[in-house]
C-alpha positions, 0 to 999 in steps of 0.5 A, a space after each residue: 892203809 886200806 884207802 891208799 889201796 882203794 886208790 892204787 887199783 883205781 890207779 892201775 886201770 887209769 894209767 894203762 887206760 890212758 897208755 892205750 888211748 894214747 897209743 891208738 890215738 896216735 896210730 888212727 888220728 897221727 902224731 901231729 897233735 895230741 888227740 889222745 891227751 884231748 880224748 883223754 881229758 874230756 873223756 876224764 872230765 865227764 866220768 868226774 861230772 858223772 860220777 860225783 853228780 851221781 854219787 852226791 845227787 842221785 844215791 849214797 856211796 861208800 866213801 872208797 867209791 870216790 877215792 876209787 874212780 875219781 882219785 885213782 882211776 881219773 887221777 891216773 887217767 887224765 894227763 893234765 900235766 902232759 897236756 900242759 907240756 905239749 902245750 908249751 912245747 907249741 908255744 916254744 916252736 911257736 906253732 899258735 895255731 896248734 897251742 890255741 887248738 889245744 888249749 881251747 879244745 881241752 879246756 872247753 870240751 873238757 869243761 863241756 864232759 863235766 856239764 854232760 856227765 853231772 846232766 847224765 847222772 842228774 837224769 838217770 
């Protein structure tokens, strides 16, 4: 029981982190396309990389600690399935373009932030 409330506040701060990026996200940069669901995702990645590089390379955590950021927080702040909707509702319009920016974009820096957390952790 404890551990699924480890995970549940993690959860909290994600999915209200996630709502607001999203919200800025689209007022700053416009809705057009999805530059929250990119920031998110990337900015998800590289606390993944970071934190369990850092966790398993750098020190000794208690267990709770990856339920708490990498299930709950990262898990209720990423938004693979809404990057996957938007992504067929491109390919539905047929908008290739903007389907290949987000694809590649989300795909690649996030791929990236994973790389630069785990280096970040590794060098701390």
């Amino acid at each position: 029981m404890r551990d699924f409330l480890v995970i549940s506040l993690g959860a909290v701060f994600g999915v209200n982190a996630r709502y607001l990026i999203s919200r800025y996200a689209a007022r700053i940069l416009g809705p057009v396309f999805p530059y929250g669901t990119l920031i998110i995702n990337v900015l998800g990645s590289f606390v993944v990389g970071f934190f369990l590089a850092w966790a398993t390379e750098r020190t000794v955590v208690d267990p709770r600690w990856r339920l708490l950021v990498v299930v709950g927080l990262c898990g209720g702040f990423t938004t693979f399935s809404s990057f996957a909707y938007e992504s067929i509702a491109y390919l539905e319009q047929g908008q290739w373009a903007l389907l290949a920016t987000n694809v590649l974009s989300n795909n690649l820096l996030s791929l990236a932030a994973v790389l630069a957390g785990v280096a970040l952790a590794r060098v701390l």
